[in-house]
N, C-alpha and C positions, 0 to 999 in steps of 0.2 A: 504494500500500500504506500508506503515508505518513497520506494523507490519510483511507482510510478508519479506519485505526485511533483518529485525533482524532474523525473524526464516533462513531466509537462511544463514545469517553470524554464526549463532548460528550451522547448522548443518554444514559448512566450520568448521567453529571451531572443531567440536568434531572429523571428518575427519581427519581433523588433527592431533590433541592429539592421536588419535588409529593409526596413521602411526608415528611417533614420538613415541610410545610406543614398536609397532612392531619393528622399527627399532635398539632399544635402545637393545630388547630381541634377535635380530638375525641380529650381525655386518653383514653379509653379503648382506641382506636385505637392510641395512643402505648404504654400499656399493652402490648397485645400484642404489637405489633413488637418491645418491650425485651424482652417473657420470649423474644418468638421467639430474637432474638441475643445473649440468655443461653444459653439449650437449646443452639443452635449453636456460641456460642466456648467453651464450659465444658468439653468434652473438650481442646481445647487448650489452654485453662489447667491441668487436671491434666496432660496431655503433659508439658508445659515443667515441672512439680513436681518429674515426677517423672526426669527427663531433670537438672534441676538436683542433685537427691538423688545419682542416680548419679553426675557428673560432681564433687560432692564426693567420694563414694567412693573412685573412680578418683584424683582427687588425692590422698587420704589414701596408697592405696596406693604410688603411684608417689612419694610422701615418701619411705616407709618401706622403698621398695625400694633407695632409696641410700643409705640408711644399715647398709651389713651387719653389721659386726660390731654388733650391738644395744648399745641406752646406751653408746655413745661417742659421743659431741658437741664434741669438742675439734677437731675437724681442720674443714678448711674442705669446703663441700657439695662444691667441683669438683671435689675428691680422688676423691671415690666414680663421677663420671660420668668422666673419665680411664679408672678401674679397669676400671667398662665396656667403654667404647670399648675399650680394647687388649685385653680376655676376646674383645670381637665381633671383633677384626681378629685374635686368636691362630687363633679357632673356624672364620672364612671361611678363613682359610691351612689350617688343619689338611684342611677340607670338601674346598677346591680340588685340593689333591693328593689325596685319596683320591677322587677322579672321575678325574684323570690316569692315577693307578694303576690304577684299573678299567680304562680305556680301553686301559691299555699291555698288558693282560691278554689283552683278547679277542682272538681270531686276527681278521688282516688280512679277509678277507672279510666280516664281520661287522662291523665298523667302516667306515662310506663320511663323510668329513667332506669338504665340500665347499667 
């Protein structure tokens, strides 16, 4: 498996070198392969824009979602992800018994936990 995978990178390679040759021999040739793999990576290149544009957004937001009480900047940022954390660990406690409490709810037949 090994080895066929090397002969296939090995004749990608040579592929290669002889279009890289040709092209080098007849600019016009050279030419068209570059618009060719423009046309091709030019969606990828906007992809990644616009993947980078969101991924700025998304940080703006998640700034601005630890800072609650708005324009206070005097406490330190860990304060606000703390705050968090214990809202998430008040909210799964609250969640957890109210699934308990359903469960204690329904008659024994209707309940099979295994």
């Amino acid at each position: 498996m090994f080895l066929e995978i090397l002969m296939y990178a090995g004749i990608a390679a040579v592929v290669l070198l002889l279009l890289y040759l040709l092209t080098r021999r007849f600019p016009t040739l050279g030419d068209a392969f570059a618009f060719l793999c423009v046309l091709v990576g030019r969606p990828f290149v906007k992809i990644e824009w616009v993947l980078k544009e969101g991924g700025a957004y998304f940080y703006l937001m998640f700034e601005k979602s630890l800072q609650y009480p708005p324009n206070v900047d005097d406490t330190w940022k860990g304060v606000y992800v703390i705050a968090r954390l214990i809202l998430l660990l008040v909210c799964s406690i609250i969640l957890t018994a109210d699934v308990y409490n359903m469960l204690e709810r329904l008659p024994p037949y209707m309940v099979q936990l295994y």
